[in-house]
Each structure stands twice: as structure tokens, then as C-alpha cells.
C-alpha positions, -999 to 999 in steps of 0.1 A, spaced: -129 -626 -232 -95 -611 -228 -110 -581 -216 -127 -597 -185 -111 -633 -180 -89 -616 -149 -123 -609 -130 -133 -644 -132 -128 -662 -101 -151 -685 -83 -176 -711 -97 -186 -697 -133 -204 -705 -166 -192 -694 -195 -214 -697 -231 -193 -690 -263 -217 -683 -290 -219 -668 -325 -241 -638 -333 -254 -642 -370 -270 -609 -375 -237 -591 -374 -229 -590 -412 -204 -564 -409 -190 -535 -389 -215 -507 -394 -208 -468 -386 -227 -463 -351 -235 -431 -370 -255 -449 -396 -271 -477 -375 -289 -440 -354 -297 -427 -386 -313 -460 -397 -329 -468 -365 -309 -502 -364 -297 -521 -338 -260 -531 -342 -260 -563 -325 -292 -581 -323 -299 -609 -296 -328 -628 -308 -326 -668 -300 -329 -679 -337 -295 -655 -347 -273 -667 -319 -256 -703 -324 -237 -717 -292 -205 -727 -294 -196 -740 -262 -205 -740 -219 -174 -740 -197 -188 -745 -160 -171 -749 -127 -139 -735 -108 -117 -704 -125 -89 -686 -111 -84 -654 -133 -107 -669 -163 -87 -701 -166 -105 -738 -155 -86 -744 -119 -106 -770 -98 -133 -794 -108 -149 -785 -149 -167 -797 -173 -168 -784 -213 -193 -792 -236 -182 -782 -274 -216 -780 -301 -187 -776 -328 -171 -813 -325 -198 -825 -301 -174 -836 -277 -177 -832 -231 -146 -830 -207 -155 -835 -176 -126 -836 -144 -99 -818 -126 -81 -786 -144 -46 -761 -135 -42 -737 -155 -67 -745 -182 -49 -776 -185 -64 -810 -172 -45 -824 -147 -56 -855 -123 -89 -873 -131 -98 -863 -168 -122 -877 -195 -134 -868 -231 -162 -882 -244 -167 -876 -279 -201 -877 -301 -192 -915 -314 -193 -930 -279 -155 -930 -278 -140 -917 -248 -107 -900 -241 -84 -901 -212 
């Protein structure tokens, strides 16, 4: 994310996800002898994490956002600067309980 988070600018959705077919870091040398792929994209290996959608200045939330998180289950929704939330904010979390 580092690598690209200065190019996002502009209404965006991001999707954090796991890959669960990357065991470990292989030679690219031995995947082409193998015939493997290195990283493989199939639905039923990849595990999301989290969506970010809305407004970003240089990869951080600036503007109206909303994060939903599969780890803790929990969804912000409101108004961010800086990746920070900063007016009208909520978190709703799995149990109902919410979070201003």
C-alpha cells in the first residue's frame, strides 16, 4: 500500500485481503521450472480483511468514508482528515453497540 497510497486521490475502494496459497517465498527460478504460479487468485484462497470506500487525498480517508473490518466485524461510517475521523463519526460494532 505504501508503494501506491500517494496516487490515490478521488473517490476510491480499497479491499485488504489475505492470500492463503502463499506458503512461503519461493525462487521465481523454481516456480518456472515447476510450472507454478507464485501467487494464486482463486476465490476460495483469498480471505478479505477489510473495504475502505469514499474520499482519499494521497491514500488517506479525507471527506465522507465508510470501513467495514471482517476481522472484528465492526463499520465506521462519517467524516475523515487525515485518516482520522473528524465531525460526524459512528462505529457500529458486531454486538449492536455503537460507537461515537
Amino acid at each position: 500500500m505504501e508503494e501506491i497510497e500517494e496516487g490515490i486521490t478521488g473517490f476510491a475502494r480499497i479491499i485488504r485481503y489475505k492470500n492463503h496459497s502463499i506458503s512461503k517465498i519461493i525462487a521465481r527460478e523454481d516456480v518456472r521450472a515447476s510450472g507454478q504460479q507464485l501467487i494464486k487468485t482463486e476465490p476460495r484462497s483469498l480471505q478479505i480483511l477489510s473495504i475502505e470506500e469514499g474520499e482519499f487525498v494521497a491514500g488517506r480517508k479525507n471527506g465522507y468514508a465508510r470501513v467495514i473490518s471482517a476481522v472484528d466485524g465492526s463499520c465506521e461510517v462519517g467524516f475523515w482528515r487525515d485518516d482520522i475521523p473528524w465531525g460526524k463519526y459512528c462505529k457500529y460494532h458486531i454486538s449492536g453497540n455503537e460507537e461515537l
